[in-house]
N, C-alpha and C positions, 0 to 999 in steps of 0.2 A: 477742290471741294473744301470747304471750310470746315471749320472742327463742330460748329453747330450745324453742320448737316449731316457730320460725320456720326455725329453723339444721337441725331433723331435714328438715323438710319439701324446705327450698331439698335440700340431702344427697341425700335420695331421689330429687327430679328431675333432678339431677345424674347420677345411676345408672343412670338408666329410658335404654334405648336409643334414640337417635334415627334420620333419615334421615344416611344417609352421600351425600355427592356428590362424587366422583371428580374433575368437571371442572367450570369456570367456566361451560360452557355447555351451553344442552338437551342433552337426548340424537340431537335429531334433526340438529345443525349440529357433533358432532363427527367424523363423519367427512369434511365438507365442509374442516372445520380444519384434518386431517390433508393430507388432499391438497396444500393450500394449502402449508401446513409441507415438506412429503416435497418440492414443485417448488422452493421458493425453497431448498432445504436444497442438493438434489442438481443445482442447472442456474445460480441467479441468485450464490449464495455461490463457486463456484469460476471463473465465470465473470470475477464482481467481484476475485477474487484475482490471478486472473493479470493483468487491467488493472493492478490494483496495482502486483503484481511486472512488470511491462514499463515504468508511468510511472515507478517511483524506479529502474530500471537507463537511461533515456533521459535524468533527468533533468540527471547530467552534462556531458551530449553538448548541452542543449539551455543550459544555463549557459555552456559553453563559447561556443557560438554567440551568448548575446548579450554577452559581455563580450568579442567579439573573440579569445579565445585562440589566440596563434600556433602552438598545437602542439591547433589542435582537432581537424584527422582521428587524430592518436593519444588521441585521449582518446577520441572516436568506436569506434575500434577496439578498446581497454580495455574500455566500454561493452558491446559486441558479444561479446566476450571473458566477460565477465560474467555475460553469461546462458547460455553456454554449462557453467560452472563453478559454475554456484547460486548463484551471488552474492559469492561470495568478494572478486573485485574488484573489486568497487562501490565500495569506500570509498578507494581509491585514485583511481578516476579522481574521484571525488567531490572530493576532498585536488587532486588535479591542478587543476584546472576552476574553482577557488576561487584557485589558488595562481599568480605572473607571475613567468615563468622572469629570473633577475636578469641574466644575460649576453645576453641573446638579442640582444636592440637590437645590443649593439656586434658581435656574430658577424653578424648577416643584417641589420641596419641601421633594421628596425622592430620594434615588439612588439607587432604588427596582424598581424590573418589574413589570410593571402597562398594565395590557392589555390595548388596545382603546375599547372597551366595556367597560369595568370597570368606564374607566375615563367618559365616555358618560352617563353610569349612573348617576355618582357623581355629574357631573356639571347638570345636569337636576334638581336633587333632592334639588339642593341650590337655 
């Protein structure tokens, strides 16, 4: 066969119409897919978002608590603040929670978290 018979030929089965398939799977497992798709779409994805958005608006609050911060119920409160505002001031208290107030020691005498019960006790018992 010559290669110009080869090239008309290959040409014409190229042309000839085929099977079209829509989807990677039988016919009889795509509405099974669907369903699958439609529940994790509309219950497991927004579900998983607002986890989301609640861990990075806590995650502050929760920095704070292990590094001690003397000003963590206000950052606590920012926090809370937060998710009431969309998020806007997340990245303050985030900056806050990260950051150790430079006077505080000589004003209140440590720069360790002091509940206000605690300190209510203290100054009572003096």
């Amino acid at each position: 066969m010559s290669p110009t018979a080869l090239r008309m030929h290959l040409g014409i089965a190229l042309l000839l119409p085929t099977f079209a398939h829509a989807s990677f799977l039988p016919p009889d497992l795509i509405d099974g897919f669907a369903n699958i798709i439609s529940w994790v779409v509309l219950i497991v994805i927004p579900v998983g978002a607002i986890a989301l958005f609640w861990f990075v608006h806590i995650w502050p609050d929760t920095v704070a608590k292990k590094r001690q911060h003397p000003q963590r119920d206000a950052i606590h409160a920012l926090c809370v603040l937060s998710l009431f505002f969309g998020g806007l001031l997340w990245p303050f208290a985030y900056l806050w929670a990260y950051t150790k107030p430079t006077m505080y020691k000589l004003a209140y005498g440590t720069d360790k978290y002091n509940p206000l019960d605690e300190a209510d006790n203290h100054s009572s018992e003096k």
